[in-house]
CHARMM internal coordinates of N, CA and C (Angstrom, degrees):
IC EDIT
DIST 1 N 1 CA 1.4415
DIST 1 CA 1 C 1.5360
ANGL 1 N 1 CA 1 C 108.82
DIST 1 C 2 N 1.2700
ANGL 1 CA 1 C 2 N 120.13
DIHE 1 N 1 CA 1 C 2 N 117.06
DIST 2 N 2 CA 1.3175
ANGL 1 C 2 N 2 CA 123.39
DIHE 1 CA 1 C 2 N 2 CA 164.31
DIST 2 CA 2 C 1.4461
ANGL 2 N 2 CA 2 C 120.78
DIHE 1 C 2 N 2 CA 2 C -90.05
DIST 2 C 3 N 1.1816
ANGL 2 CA 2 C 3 N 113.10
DIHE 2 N 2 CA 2 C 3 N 146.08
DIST 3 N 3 CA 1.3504
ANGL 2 C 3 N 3 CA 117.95
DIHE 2 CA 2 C 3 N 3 CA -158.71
DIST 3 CA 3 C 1.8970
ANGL 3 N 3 CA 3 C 98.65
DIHE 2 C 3 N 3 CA 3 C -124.88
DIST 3 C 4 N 0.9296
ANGL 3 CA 3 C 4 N 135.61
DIHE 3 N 3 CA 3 C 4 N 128.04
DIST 4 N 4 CA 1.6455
ANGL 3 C 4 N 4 CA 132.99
DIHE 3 CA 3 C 4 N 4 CA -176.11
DIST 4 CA 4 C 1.5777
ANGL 4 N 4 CA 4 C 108.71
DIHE 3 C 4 N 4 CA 4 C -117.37
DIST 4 C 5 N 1.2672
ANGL 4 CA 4 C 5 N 101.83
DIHE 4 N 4 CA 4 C 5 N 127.33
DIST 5 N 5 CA 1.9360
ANGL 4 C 5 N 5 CA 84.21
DIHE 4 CA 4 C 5 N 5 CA 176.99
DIST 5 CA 5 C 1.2122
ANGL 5 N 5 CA 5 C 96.55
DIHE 4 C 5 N 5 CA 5 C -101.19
DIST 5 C 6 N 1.5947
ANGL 5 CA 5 C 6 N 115.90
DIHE 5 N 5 CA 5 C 6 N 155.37
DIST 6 N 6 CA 1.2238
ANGL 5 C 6 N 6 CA 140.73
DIHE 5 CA 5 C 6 N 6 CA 167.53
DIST 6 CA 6 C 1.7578
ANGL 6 N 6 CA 6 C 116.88
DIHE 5 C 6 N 6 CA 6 C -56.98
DIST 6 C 7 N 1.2468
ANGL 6 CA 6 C 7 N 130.03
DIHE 6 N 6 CA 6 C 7 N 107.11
DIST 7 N 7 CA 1.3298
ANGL 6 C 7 N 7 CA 110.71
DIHE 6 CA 6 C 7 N 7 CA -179.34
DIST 7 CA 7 C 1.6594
ANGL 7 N 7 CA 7 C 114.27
DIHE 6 C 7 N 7 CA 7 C -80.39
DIST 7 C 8 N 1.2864
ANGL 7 CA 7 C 8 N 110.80
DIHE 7 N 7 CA 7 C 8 N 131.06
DIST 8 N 8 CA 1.5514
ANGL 7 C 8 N 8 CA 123.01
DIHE 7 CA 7 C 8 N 8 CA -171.22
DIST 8 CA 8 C 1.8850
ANGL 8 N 8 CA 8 C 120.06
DIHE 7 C 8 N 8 CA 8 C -57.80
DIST 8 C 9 N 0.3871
ANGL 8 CA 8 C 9 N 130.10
DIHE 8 N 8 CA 8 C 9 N 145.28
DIST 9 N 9 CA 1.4281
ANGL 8 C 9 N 9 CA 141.71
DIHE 8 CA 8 C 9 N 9 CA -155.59
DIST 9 CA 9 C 1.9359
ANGL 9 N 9 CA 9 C 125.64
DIHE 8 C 9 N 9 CA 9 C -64.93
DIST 9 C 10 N 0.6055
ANGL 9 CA 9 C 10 N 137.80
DIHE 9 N 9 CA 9 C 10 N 100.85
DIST 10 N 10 CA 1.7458
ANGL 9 C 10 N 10 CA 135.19
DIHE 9 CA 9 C 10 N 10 CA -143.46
DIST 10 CA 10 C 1.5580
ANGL 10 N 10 CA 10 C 105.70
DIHE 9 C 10 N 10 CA 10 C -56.14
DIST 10 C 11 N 0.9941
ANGL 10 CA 10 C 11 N 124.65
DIHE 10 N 10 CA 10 C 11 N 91.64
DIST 11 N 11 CA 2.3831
ANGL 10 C 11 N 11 CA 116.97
DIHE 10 CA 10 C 11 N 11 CA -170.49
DIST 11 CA 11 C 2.1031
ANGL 11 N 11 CA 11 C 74.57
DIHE 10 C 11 N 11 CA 11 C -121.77
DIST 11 C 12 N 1.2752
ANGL 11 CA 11 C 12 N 76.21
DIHE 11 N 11 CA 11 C 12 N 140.72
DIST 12 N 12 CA 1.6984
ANGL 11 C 12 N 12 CA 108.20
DIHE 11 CA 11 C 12 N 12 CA 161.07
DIST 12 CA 12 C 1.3293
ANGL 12 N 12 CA 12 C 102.25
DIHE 11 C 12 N 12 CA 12 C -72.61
DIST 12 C 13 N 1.4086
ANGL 12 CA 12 C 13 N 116.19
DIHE 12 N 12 CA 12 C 13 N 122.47
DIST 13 N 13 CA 1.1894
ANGL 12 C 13 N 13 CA 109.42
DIHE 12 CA 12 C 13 N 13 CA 155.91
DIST 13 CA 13 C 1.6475
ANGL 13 N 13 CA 13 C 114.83
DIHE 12 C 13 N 13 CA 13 C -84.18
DIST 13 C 14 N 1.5117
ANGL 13 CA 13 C 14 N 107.97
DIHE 13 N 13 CA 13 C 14 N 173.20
DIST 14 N 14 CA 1.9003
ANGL 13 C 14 N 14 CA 110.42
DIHE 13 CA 13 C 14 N 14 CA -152.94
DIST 14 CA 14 C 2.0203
ANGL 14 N 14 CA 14 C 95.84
DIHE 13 C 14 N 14 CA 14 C -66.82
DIST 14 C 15 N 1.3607
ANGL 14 CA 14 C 15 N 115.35
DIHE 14 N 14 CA 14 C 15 N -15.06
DIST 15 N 15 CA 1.4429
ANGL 14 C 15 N 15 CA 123.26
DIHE 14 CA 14 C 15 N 15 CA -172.68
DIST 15 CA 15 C 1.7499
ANGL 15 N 15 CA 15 C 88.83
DIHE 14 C 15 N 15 CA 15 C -61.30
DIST 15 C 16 N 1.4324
ANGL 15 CA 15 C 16 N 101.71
DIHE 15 N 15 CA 15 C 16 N -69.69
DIST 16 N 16 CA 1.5885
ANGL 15 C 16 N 16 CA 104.41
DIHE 15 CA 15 C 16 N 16 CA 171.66
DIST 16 CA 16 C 1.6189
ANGL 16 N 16 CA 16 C 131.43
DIHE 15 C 16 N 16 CA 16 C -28.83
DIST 16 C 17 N 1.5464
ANGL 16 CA 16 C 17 N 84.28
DIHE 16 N 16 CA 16 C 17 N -55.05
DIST 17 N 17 CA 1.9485
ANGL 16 C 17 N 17 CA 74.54
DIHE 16 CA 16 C 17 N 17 CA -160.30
DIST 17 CA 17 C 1.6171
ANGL 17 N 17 CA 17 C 119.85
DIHE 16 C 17 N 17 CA 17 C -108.40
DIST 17 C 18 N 1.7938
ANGL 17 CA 17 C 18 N 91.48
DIHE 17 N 17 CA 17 C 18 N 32.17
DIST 18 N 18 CA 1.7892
ANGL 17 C 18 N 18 CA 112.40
DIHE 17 CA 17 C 18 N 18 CA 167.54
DIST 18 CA 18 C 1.4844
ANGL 18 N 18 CA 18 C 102.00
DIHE 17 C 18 N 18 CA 18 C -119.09
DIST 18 C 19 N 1.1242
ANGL 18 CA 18 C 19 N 101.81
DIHE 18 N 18 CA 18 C 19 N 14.56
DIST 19 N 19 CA 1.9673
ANGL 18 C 19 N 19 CA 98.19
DIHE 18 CA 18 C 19 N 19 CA -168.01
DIST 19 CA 19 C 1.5056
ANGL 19 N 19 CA 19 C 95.36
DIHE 18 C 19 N 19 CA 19 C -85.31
DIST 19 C 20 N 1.3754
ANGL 19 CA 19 C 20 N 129.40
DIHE 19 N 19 CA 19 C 20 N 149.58
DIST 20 N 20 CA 1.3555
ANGL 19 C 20 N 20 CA 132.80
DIHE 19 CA 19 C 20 N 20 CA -158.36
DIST 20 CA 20 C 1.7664
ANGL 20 N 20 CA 20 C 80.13
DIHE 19 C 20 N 20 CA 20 C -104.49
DIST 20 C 21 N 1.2212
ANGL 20 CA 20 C 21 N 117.95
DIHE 20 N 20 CA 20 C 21 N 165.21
DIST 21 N 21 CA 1.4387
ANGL 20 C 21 N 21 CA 139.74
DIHE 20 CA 20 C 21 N 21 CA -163.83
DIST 21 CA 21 C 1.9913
ANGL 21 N 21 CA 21 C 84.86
DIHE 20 C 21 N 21 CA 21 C -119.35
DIST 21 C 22 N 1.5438
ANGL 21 CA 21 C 22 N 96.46
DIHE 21 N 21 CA 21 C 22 N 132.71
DIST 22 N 22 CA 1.8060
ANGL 21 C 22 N 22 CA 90.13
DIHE 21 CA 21 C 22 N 22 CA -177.14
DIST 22 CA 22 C 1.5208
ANGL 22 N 22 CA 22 C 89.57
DIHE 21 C 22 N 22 CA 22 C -81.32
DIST 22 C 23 N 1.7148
ANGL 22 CA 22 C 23 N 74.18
DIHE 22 N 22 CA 22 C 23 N 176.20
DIST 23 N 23 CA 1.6445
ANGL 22 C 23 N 23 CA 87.27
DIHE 22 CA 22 C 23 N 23 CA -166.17
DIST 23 CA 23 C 1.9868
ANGL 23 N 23 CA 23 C 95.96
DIHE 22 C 23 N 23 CA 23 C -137.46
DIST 23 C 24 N 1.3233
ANGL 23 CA 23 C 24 N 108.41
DIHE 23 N 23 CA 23 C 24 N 156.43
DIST 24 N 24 CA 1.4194
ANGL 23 C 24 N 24 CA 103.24
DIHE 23 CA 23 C 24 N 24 CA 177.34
DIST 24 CA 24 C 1.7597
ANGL 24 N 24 CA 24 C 120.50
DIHE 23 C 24 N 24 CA 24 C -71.97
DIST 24 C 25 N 1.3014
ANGL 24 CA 24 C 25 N 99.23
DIHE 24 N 24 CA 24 C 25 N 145.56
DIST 25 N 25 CA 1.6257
ANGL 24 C 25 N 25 CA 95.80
DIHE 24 CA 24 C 25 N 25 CA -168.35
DIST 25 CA 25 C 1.5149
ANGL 25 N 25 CA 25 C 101.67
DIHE 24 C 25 N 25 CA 25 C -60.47
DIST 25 C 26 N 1.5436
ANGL 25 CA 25 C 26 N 121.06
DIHE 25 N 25 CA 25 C 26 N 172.74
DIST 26 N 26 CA 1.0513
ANGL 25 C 26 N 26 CA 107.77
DIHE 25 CA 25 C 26 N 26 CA 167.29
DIST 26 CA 26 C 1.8599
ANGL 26 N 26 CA 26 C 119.48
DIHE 25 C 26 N 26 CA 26 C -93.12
DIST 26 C 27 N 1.3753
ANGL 26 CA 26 C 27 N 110.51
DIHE 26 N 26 CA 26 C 27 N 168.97
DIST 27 N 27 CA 1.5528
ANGL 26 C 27 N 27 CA 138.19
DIHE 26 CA 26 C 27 N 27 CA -179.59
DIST 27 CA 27 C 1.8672
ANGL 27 N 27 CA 27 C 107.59
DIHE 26 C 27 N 27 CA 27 C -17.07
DIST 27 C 28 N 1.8590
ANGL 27 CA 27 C 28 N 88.91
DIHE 27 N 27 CA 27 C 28 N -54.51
DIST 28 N 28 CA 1.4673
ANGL 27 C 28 N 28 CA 85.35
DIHE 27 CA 27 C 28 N 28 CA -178.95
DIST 28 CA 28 C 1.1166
ANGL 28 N 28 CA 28 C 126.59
DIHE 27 C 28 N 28 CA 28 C -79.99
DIST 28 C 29 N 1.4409
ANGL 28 CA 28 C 29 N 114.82
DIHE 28 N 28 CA 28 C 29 N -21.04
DIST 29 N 29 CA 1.6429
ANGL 28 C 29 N 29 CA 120.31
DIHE 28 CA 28 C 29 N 29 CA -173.51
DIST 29 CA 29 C 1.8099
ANGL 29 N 29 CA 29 C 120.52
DIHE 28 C 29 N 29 CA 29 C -86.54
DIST 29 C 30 N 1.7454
ANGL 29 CA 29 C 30 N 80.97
DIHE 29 N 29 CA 29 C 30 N -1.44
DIST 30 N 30 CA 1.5924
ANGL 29 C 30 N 30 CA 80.84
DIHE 29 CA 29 C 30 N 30 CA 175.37
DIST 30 CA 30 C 1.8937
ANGL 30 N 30 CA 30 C 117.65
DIHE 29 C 30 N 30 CA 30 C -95.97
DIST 30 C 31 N 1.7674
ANGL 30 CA 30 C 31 N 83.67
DIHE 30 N 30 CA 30 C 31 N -15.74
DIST 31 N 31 CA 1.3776
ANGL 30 C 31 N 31 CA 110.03
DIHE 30 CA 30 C 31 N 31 CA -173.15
DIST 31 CA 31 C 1.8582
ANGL 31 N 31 CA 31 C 96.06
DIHE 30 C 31 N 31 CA 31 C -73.54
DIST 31 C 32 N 0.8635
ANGL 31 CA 31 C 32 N 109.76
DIHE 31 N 31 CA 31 C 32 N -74.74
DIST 32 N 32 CA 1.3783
ANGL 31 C 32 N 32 CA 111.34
DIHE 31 CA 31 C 32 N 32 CA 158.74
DIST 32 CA 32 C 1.6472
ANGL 32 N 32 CA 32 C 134.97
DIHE 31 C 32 N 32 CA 32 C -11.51
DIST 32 C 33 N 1.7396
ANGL 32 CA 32 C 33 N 83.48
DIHE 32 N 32 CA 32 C 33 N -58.53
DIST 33 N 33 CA 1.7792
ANGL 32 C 33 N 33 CA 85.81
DIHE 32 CA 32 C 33 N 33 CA 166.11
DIST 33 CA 33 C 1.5986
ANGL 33 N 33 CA 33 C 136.39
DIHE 32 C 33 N 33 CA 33 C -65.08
DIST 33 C 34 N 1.5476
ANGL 33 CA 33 C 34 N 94.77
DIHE 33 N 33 CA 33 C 34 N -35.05
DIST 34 N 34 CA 1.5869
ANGL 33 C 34 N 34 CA 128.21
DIHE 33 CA 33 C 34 N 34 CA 152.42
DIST 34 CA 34 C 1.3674
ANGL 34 N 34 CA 34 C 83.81
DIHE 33 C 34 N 34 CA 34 C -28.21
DIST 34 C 35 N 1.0396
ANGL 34 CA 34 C 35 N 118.91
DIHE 34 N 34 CA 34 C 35 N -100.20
DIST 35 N 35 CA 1.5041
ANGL 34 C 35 N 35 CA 129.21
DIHE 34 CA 34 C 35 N 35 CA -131.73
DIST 35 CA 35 C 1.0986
ANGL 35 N 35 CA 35 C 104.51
DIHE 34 C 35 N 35 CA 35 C -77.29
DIST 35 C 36 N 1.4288
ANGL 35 CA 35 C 36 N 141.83
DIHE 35 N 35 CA 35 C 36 N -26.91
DIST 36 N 36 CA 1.7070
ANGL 35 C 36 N 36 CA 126.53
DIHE 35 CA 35 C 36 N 36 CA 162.82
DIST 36 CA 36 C 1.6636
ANGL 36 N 36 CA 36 C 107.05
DIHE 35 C 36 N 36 CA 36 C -50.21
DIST 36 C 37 N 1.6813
ANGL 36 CA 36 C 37 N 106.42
DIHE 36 N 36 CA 36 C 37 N -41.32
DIST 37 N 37 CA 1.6687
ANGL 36 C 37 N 37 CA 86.42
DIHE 36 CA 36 C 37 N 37 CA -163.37
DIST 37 CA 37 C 1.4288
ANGL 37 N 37 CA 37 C 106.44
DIHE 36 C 37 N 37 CA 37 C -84.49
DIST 37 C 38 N 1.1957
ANGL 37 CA 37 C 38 N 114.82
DIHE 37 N 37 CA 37 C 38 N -1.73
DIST 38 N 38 CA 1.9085
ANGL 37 C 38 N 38 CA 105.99
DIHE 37 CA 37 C 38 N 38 CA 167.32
DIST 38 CA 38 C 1.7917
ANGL 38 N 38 CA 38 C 98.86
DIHE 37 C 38 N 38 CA 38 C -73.47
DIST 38 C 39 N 1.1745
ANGL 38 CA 38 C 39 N 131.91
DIHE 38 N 38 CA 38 C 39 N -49.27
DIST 39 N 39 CA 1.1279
ANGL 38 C 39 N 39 CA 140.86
DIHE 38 CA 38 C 39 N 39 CA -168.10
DIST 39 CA 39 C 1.8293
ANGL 39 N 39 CA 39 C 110.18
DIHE 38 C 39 N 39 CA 39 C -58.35
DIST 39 C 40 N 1.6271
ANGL 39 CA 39 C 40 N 91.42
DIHE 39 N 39 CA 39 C 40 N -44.41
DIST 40 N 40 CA 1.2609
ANGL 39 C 40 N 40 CA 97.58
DIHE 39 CA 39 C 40 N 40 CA 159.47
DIST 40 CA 40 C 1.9289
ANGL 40 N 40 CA 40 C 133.69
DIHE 39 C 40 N 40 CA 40 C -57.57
DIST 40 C 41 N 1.1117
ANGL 40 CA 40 C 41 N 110.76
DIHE 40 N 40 CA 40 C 41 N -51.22
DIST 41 N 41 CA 1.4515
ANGL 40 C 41 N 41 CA 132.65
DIHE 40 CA 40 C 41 N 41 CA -176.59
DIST 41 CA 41 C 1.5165
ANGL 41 N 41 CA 41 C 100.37
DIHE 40 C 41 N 41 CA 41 C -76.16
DIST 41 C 42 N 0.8309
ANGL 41 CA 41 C 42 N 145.29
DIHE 41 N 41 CA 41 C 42 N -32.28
DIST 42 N 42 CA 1.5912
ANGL 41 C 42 N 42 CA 162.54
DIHE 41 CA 41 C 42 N 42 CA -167.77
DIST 42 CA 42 C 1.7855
ANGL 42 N 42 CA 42 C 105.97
DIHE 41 C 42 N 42 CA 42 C -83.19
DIST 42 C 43 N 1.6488
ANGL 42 CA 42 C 43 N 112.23
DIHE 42 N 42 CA 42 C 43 N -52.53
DIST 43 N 43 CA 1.3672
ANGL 42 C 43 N 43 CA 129.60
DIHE 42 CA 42 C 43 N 43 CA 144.87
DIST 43 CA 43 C 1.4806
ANGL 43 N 43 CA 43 C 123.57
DIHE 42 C 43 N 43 CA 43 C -17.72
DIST 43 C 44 N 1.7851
ANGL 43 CA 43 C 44 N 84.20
DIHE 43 N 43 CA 43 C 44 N -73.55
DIST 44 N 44 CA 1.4523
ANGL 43 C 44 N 44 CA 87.55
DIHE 43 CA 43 C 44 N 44 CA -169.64
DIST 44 CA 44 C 1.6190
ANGL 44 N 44 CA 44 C 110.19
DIHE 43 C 44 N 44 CA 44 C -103.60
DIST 44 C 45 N 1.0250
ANGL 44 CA 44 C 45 N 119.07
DIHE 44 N 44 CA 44 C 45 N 67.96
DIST 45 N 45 CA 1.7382
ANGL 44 C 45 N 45 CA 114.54
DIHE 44 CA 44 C 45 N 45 CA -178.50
DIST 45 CA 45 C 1.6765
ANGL 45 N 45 CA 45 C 89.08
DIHE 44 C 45 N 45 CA 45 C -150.34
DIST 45 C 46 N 1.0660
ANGL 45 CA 45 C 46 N 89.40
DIHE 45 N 45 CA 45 C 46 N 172.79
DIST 46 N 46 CA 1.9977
ANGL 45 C 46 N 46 CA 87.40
DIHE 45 CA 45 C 46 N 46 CA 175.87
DIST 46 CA 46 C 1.4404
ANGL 46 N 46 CA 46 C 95.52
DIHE 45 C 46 N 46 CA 46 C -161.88
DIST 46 C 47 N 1.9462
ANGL 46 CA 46 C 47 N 84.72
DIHE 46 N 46 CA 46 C 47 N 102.91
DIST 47 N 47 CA 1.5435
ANGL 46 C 47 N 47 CA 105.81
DIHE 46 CA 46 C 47 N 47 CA -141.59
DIST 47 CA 47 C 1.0802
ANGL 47 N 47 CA 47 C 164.24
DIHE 46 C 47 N 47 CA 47 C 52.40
DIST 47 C 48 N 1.1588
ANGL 47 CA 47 C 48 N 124.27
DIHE 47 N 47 CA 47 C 48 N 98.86
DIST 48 N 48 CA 1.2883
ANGL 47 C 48 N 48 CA 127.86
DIHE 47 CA 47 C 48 N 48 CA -161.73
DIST 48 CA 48 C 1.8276
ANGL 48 N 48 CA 48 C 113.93
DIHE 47 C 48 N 48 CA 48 C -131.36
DIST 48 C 49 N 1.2006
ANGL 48 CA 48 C 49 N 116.55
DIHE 48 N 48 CA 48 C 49 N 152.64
DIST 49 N 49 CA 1.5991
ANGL 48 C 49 N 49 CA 105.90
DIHE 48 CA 48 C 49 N 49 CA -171.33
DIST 49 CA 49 C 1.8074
ANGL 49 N 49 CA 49 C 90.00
DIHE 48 C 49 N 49 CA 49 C -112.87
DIST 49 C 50 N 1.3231
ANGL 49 CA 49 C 50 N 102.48
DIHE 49 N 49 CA 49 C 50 N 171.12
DIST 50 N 50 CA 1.4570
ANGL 49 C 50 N 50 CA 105.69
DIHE 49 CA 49 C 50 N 50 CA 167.21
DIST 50 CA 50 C 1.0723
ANGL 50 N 50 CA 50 C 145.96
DIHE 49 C 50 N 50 CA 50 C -71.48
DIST 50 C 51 N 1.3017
ANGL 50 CA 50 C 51 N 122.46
DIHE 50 N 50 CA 50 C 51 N -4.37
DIST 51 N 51 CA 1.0166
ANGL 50 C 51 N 51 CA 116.60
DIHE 50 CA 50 C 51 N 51 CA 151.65
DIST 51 CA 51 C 1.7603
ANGL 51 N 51 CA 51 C 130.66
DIHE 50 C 51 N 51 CA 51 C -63.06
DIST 51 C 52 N 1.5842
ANGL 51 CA 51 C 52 N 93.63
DIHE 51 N 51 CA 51 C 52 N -53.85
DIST 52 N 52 CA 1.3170
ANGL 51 C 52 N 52 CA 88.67
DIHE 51 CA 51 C 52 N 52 CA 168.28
DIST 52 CA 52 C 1.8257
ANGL 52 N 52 CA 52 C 142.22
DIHE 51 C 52 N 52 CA 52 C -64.80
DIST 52 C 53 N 1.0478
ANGL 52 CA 52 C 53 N 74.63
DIHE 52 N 52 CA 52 C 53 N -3.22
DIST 53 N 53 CA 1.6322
ANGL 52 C 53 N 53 CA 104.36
DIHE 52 CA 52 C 53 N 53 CA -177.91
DIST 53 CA 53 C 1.4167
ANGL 53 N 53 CA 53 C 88.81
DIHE 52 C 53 N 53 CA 53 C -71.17
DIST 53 C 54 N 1.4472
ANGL 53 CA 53 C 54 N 125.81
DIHE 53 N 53 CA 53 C 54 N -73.20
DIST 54 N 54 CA 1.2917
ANGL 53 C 54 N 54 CA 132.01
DIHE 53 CA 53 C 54 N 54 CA -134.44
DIST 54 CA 54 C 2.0653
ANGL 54 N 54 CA 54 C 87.38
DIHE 53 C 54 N 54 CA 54 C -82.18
DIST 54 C 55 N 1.1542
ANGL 54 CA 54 C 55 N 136.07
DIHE 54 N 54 CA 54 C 55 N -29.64
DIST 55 N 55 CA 1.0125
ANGL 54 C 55 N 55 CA 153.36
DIHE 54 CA 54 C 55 N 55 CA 137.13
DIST 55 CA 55 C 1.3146
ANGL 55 N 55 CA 55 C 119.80
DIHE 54 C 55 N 55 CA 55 C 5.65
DIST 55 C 56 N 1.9424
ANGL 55 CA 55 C 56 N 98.30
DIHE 55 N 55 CA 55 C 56 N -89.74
DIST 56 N 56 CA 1.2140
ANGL 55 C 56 N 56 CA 100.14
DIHE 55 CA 55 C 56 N 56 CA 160.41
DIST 56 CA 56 C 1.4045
ANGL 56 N 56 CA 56 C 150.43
DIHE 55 C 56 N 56 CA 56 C -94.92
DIST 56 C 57 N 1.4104
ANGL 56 CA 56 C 57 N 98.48
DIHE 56 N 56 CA 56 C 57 N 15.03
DIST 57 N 57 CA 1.8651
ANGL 56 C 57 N 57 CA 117.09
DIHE 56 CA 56 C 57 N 57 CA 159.73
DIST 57 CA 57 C 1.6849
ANGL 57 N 57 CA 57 C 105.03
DIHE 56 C 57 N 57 CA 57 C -95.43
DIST 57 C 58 N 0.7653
ANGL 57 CA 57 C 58 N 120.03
DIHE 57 N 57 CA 57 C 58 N 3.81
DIST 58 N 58 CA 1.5784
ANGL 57 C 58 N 58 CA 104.32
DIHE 57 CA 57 C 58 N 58 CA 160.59
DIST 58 CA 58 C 1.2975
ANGL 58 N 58 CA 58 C 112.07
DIHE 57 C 58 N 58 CA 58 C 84.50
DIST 58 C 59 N 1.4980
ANGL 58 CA 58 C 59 N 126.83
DIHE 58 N 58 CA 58 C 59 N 7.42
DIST 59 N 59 CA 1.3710
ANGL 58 C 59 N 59 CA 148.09
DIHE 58 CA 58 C 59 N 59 CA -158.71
DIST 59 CA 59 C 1.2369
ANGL 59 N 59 CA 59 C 113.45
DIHE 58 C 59 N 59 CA 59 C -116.61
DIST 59 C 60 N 1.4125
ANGL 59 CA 59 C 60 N 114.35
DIHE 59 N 59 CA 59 C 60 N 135.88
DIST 60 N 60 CA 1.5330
ANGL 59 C 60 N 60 CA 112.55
DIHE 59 CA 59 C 60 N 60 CA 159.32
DIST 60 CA 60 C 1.4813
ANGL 60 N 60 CA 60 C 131.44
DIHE 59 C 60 N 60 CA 60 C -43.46
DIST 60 C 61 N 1.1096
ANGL 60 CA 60 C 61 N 118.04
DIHE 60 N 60 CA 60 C 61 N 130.52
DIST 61 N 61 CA 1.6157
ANGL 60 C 61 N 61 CA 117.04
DIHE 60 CA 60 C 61 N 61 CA 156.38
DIST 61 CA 61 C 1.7615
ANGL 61 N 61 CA 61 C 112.62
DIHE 60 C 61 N 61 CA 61 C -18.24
DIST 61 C 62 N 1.1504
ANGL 61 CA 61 C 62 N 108.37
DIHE 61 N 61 CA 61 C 62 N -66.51
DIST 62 N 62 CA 1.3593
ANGL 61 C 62 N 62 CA 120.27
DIHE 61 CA 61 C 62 N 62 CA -160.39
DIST 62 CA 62 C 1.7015
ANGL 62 N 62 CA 62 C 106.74
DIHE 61 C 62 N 62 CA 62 C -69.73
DIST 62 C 63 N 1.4861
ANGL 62 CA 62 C 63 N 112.40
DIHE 62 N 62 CA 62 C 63 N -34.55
DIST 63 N 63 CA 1.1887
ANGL 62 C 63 N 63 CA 98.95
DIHE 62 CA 62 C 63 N 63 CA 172.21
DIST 63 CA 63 C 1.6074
ANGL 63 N 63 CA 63 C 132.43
DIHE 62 C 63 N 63 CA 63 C -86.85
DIST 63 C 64 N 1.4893
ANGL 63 CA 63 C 64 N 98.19
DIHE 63 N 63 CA 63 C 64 N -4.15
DIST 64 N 64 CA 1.5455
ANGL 63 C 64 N 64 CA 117.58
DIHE 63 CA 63 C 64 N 64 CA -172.05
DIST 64 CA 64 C 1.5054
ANGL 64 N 64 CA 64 C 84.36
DIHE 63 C 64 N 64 CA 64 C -76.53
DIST 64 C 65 N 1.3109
ANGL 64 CA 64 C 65 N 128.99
DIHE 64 N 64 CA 64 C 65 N -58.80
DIST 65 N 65 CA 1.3602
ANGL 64 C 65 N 65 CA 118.07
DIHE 64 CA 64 C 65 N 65 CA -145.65
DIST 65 CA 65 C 1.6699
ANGL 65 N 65 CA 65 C 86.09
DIHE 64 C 65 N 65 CA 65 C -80.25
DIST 65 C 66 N 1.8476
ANGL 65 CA 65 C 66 N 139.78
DIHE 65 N 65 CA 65 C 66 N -39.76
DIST 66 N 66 CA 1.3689
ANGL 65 C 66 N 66 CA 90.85
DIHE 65 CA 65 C 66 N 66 CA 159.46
DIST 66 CA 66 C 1.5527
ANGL 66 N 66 CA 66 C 158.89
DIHE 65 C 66 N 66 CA 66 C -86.52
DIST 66 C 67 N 1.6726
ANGL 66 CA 66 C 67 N 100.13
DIHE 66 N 66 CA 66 C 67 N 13.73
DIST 67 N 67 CA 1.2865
ANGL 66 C 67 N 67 CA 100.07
DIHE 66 CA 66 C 67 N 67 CA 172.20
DIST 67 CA 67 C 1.4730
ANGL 67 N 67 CA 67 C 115.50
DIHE 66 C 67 N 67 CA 67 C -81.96
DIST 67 C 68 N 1.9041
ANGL 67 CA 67 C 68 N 114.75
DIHE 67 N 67 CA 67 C 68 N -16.29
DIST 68 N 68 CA 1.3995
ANGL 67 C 68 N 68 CA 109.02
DIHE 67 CA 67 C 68 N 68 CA 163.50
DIST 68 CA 68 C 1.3737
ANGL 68 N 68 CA 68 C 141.39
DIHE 67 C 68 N 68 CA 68 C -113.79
END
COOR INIT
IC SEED 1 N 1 CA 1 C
IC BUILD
């Protein structure tokens, strides 16, 4: 005799359906973040020119040279 259980029905519990949905940081704080990790990478390199900079932050040319 096989026996099958019924699987119970999908309800949000209240943890669920008060949970805020993220949201994107804003303009400046990303601008910001930008610029720690050049500050960062810049830190730790011993020497580096801008291009490669902008390279390895993931950033345009154009904005590397104005965040520095």
């Amino acid at each position: 005799m096989v026996v099958r259980e019924r699987l119970r029905p999908a309800l949000l519990t209240d943890m669920a359906r008060h949970r805020q949905t993220p949201t994107q940081a804003p303009i400046q704080w990303q601008t910001t973040q930008r610029a720690r990790d050049l500050l960062l990478l810049i830190g730790s390199a011993d020497g580096i020119d801008t291009r490669t900079l902008a390279h390895r932050a993931k950033v345009s040319m154009n904005n590397t040279a104005l965040l520095l």
